[in-house]
N, C-alpha and C positions, 0 to 999 in steps of 0.2 A: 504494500500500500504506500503511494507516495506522497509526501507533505505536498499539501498547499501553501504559498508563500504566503506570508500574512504583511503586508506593508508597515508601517512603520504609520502613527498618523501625519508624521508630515511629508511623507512619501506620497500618502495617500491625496494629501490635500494640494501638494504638487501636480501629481497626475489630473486630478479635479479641476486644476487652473485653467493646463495646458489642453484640455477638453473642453472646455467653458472658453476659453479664449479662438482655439480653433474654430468654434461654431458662431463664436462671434463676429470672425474674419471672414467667415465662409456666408452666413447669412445677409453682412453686410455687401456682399462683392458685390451682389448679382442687382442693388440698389442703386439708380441713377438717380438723382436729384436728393431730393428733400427723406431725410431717416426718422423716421416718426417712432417716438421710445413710449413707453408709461412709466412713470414712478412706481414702486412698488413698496410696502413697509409693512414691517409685523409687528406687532406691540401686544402687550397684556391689556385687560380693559381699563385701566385708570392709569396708563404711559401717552403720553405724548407722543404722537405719531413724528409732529413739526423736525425735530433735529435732524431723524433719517432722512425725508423728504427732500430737507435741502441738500442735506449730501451726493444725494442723486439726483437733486436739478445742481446741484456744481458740477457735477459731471457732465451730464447736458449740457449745457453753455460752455465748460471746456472743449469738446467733443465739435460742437456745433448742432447736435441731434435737437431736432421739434419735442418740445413733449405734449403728444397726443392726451394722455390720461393720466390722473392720478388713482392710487388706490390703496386702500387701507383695510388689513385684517385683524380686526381685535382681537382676536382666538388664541393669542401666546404661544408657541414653541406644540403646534399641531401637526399632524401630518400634511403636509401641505397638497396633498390629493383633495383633500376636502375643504378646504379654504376657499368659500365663495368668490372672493377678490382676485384673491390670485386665477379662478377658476375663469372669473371675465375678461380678464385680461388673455385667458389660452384661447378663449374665444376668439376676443378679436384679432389676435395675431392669426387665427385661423381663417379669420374675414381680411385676411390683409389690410387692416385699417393700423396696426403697429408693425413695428420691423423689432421689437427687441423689448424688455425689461430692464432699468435700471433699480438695485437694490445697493443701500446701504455699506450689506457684508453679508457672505453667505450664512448669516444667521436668519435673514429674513427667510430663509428658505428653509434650510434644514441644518443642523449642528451632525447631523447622523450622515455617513458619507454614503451611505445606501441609497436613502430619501433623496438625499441632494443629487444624486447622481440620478436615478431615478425623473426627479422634477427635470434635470438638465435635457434628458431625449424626450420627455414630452413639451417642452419649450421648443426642442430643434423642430420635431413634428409638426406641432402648429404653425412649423414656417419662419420661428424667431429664435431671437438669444438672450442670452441675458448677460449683463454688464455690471460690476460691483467696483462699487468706491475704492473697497480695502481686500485687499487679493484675500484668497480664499488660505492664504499661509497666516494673512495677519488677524484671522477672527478678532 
């Protein structure tokens, strides 16, 4: 019986970048003009959503990216399959009306590298990517 290699977590969260970054270069290519993002945030019910937001409209205006939508999941550190917000935003990037998610830190997503990686192909799916302020090594 042979060992499975078990990563290391910042092995792990490396490999997550460079996966998240690929799709991000890749989704954006095939985009001529104008790149249309959403803000994205996850918060507990009584956090201010405000700080992340603007992290990811800094980014936005650094970038140059539209932002199409904002959106906000009060549900705290859920499975992010089930997060209404996040679920409208898979939407519309499935309506082509976004090209991409902008979040924070991959906490808005997932702390679990399974989840996140997971969220990561159904984002590319829907057509888009997703974009973080604080790489996915600096949680």
């Amino acid at each position: 019986m042979s060992a499975v290699p078990v990563l290391s977590h910042r092995a792990a969260a490396a490999a997550l970048k460079v996966l998240r970054r690929t799709h991000l270069e890749t989704a954006l290519q095939g985009v001529a003009g104008e790149k249309r993002f959403a803000l994205y945030a996850l918060v507990g019910p009584r956090q201010d959503p405000a700080p992340r937001l603007a992290a990811a409209q800094a980014l936005a205006t650094q970038r140059g990216w539209t932002v199409a939508e904002r959106a906000v999941d009060l549900t705290g550190p859920t499975d992010p399959a089930t997060r209404p917000q996040l679920a409208r935003l898979l939407a519309a990037a499935r309506r082509g009306e976004i090209h991409g998610i902008i979040a924070a830190s991959r906490v808005d997503i997932s702390n679990d590298d399974e989840e996140y990686e997971a969220m990561l192909a159904r984002i590319r799916v829907a057509g888009a990517a997703l974009a973080l302020t604080r790489e996915e090594t600096a949680l």
